[in-house]
Phi, psi and omega in degrees: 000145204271358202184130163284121182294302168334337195259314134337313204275335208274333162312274193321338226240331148277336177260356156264001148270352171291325214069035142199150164309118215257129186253169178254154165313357200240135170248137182310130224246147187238137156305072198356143152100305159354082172316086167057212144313315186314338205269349146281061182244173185268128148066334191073226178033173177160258200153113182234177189235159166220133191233108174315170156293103204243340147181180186239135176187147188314001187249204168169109166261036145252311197277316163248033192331135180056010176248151139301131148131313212247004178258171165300156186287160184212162182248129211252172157211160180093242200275138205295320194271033212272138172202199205303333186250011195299131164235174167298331154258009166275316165320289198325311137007274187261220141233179178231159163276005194270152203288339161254086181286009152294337188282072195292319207309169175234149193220126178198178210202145213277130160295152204227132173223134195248114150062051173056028192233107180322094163264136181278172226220141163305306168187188189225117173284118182249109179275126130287068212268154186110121184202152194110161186283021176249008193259083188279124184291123159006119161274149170302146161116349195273131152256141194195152189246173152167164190124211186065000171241154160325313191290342215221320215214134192213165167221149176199203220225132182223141189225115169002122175091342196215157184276149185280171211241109176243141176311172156250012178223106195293333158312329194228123168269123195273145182297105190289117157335132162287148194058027159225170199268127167284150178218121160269163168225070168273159177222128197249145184320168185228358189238127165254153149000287173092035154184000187250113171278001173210181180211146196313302181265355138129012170225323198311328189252042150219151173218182192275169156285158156258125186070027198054021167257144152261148164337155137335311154301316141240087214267002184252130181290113167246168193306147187231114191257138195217114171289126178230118142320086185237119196256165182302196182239030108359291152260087177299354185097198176046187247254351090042295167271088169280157153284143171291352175244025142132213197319175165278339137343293189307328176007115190168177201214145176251170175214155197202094207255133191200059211238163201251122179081192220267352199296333198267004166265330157291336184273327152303338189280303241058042184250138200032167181252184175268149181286186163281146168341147176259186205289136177084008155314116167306130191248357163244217166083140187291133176240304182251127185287177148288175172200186228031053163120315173317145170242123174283118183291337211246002171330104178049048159251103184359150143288007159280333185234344162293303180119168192247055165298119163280148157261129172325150133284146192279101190284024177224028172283105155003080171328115163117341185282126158058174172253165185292139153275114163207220164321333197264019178265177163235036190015227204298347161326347237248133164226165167292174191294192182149188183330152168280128180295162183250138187313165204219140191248146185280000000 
């Protein structure tokens, strides 16, 4: 590995005494032209998991490993035991709240407050987009932030039936209707290194493709994962909402990847299915979209209000056609490329 984790850690552990994160120079890069990120995928198809909310707490053992205490609070999903000293074999471990329990990862997000009142949040859709044998799974142990940009991080409003409706400014959260959802969206790069499970600033060694090739520098294609978040109705939007790690603007997401055995490179594959939920476990919620070219109308809508109906795939769909609809579009929402976003500290 190209990077230590100690060397990870001794980075993090100065920059919460400095009071910021020391970020790297190389910035992530989006593609003129690009519908946004989204316009980088492989082939199309792909997969999500739905992981409930599963606790809250000061820490993040990517950015601040083994310390308490000292991060803004965040809210987890997945795996049950995450805490300030969580490794990749300590995931493995443990257990989860997401709806595949082959799926050990960990996934959170800065806690959200409407009108200075802490709402916990319902559950998190983790989209995998990208599927085929040009698609490498995650190893345990990979860690990665995003968000904080217009390109990566979005808020929009999810309604039964309908794809959810997202800004283009990750600054402004829109007033959700009774009977819709606030849905946060981050979406993380998709061409890695291909040997650094982490990075100083915790995004540099994955970057986007352009034009759906990745760079020379990061030539290996992984899963292009997108968190869609969804809280109660409670948190109604609008300008009303902060973060624990400031304005909505700040917006963003970490991932801690742990999935057991060889399974999360089978489902990339289209090789097995997921097992069932373990005990305590979510038991509804959309787990697989159509695809090719198909649109899932209930893409980052709560289970509450999707219902817990799964939808087939459109078995009469092309290898290789269009994209899936799901968590990781931004239904009308979806904008183009433009400046490279600047990298984002959790």
């Amino acid at each position: 590995m190209s990077i230590t984790r100690s060397s990870i850690a001794a980075v993090s552990i100065t920059a919460s005494i400095a009071g910021a994160l020391i970020l790297s120079s190389v910035p992530v890069q989006a593609a003129p032209g690009d519908q946004g990120n989204r316009g980088n995928r492989q082939g199309g198809g792909g997969f999500a998991v739905q992981c409930d909310f599963s606790h809250s707490a000061s820490v993040d053992p990517i950015v601040m490993p083994g310390h308490a205490g000292m991060s803004h609070l965040h809210e987890f999903f997945g795996n049950t035991t995450t805490n300030e000293s969580s490794t990749g074999a300590s995931l493995l471990t443990g257990s989860t709240t997401c709806n595949d329990s082959n799926d050990l990862s960990a996934y959170w997000v800065p806690a959200l407050y409407q009108d200075g009142t802490r709402v916990a949040p319902i559950s998190a859709r983790v989209s995998y987009e990208g599927r085929g044998p040009d698609v490498t799974a995650f190893p345990a142990g990979f860690m990665a932030v995003a968000g904080r940009t217009d390109q990566t991080a979005a808020w929009g409003c999810a309604t039964r039936g309908a794809q959810p409706m997202f800004g283009t400014s990750v600054a402004t959260v829109p007033t959700c209707d009774a009977g819709s959802r606030l849905v946060a969206q981050i979406t993380f790069p998709q061409c890695w290194d291909g040997t650094s499970l982490d990075s100083a600033d915790h995004i540099s060694h994955l970057v986007f493709a352009t034009g759906n090739v990745c760079p020379t520098d990061h030539p290996v294609r992984v899963p292009q994962v997108t968190l869609s978040v969804s809280y109660p109705a409670a948190a109604t939007g609008g300008s009303g909402v902060t973060l624990a790690s400031g304005a909505a603007s700040t917006l963003h997401a970490d991932i801690f990847e742990a999935w057991a055995g060889n399974s999360l490179q089978n489902r990339i594959g289209g090789r097995g299915g997921q097992r069932p939920a373990v005990a305590g476990g979510p038991q509804n919620g959309q787990q697989n979209g159509p695809r090719g070219g198909q649109t899932d109308p209930n893409a980052g809508v709560p289970a509450d209000l999707a219902g817990a109906q799964a939808q087939a795939p459109d078995q009469n769909a092309a290898p290789g056609q269009g994209n899936r609809g799901n968590g990781g579009g931004r239904g009308q929402g979806q904008r183009g490329g433009g400046a490279a976003p600047a990298a984002p500290a959790a």
